[in-house]
C-alpha positions, -999 to +999 in steps of 0.1 A: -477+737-577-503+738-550-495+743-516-497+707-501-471+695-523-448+727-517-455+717-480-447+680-493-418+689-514-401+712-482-403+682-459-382+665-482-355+692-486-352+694-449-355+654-445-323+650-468-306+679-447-313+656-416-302+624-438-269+641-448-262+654-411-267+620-402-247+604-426-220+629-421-217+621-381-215+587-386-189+592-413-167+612-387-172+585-360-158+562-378-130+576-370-103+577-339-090+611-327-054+599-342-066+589-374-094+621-377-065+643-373-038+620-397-029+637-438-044+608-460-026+620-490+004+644-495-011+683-499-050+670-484-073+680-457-073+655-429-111+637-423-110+667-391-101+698-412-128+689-435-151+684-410-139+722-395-141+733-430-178+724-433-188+738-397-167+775-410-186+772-438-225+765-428-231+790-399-224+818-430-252+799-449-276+802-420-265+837-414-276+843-454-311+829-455-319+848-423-305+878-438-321+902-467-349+883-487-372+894-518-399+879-537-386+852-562-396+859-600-384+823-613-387+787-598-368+789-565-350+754-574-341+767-603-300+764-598-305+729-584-291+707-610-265+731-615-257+722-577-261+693-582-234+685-609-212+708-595-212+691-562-221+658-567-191+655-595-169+636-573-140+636-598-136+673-602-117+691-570-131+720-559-111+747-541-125+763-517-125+801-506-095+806-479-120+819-456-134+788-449-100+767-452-096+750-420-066+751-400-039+728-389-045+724-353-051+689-349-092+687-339-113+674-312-138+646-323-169+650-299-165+690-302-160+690-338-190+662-346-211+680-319-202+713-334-215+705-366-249+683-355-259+717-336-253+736-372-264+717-397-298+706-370-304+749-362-301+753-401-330+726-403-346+742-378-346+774-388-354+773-425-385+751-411-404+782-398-392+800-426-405+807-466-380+786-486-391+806-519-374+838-511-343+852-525-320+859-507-298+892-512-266+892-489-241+873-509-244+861-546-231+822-552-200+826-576-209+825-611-243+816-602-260+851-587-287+857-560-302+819-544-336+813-531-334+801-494-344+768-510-312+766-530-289+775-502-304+746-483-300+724-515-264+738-515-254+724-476-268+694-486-252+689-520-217+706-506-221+684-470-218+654-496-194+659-516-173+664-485-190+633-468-174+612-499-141+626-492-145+621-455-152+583-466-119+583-491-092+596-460-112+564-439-105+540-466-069+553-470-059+556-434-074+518-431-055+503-455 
């Protein structure tokens, strides 16, 4: 792959990370502080924990692809489709690590949707200026091992999703 269409290929990535952030605040608007805050099913997140779970969960990703990198000696979007169907399988529940569940305090709308816009947009940001190829060493994905900066990017956008489907779910439950 030459570099113009690496170049081409990384203003994609981050393009889709701006499409999903996007995507993800209007999903959240959508809803009231009442209803952002309501249980759409019994044992659920409500739309606002997810939304807390997802800004616990992304500043750690930012925190990894800044953190120890080295040289990548395979195709740095090589765990992508894995992502991908692991993610983007919306009928298998995931469960999340307990550091990252959110809590039960109901949650503020504009601080939580801002909260997460000024995330997922530094993320953006930052792996802008940076060499997506790299792997990164800090902290192997479960069952997967050591990501490329690229992948970790791929993974905020894949995960960001699948919660942006749920997020869409609790609306269409709370509405009807």
């Amino acid at each position: 792959m030459n570099i113009a269409s690496k170049e081409l290929n990384k203003k994609e990535l981050l393009s889709s990370l701006e499409d999903t952030t996007r995507e993800l605040v209007e999903s959240l608007s959508l809803f009231n502080e009442t209803e952002l805050n309501m249980v759409p099913f019994e044992g659920r997140w409500t739309a606002g924990q997810v939304g807390e779970h997802l800004l616990m969960s992304n500043p750690g990703i930012a925190k990894i692809i800044s953190g120890n990198t080295q040289p990548t000696e395979r195709p740095a979007d090589e765990n992508v489709e894995s992502l991908k169907s692991i993610f983007l399988d919306f009928s298998k529940k995931a469960i999340s690590a307990k550091a990252i569940w959110p809590s039960d305090m109901p949650k503020e709308k504009e601080k939580l949707i801002s909260g997460l816009k000024e995330t997922m947009d530094g993320i953006r940001l930052k792996a802008d200026s940076m060499d997506l190829s790299l792997t990164c060493l800090d902290f192997p994905f479960p069952t997967l091992g050591e990501f490329t900066r690229w992948e970790w990017v791929t993974f905020i956008i894949y995960h960001t999703k699948k919660h942006i489907y749920q997020v869409k779910n609790i609306y269409n439950k709370i509405k009807d």
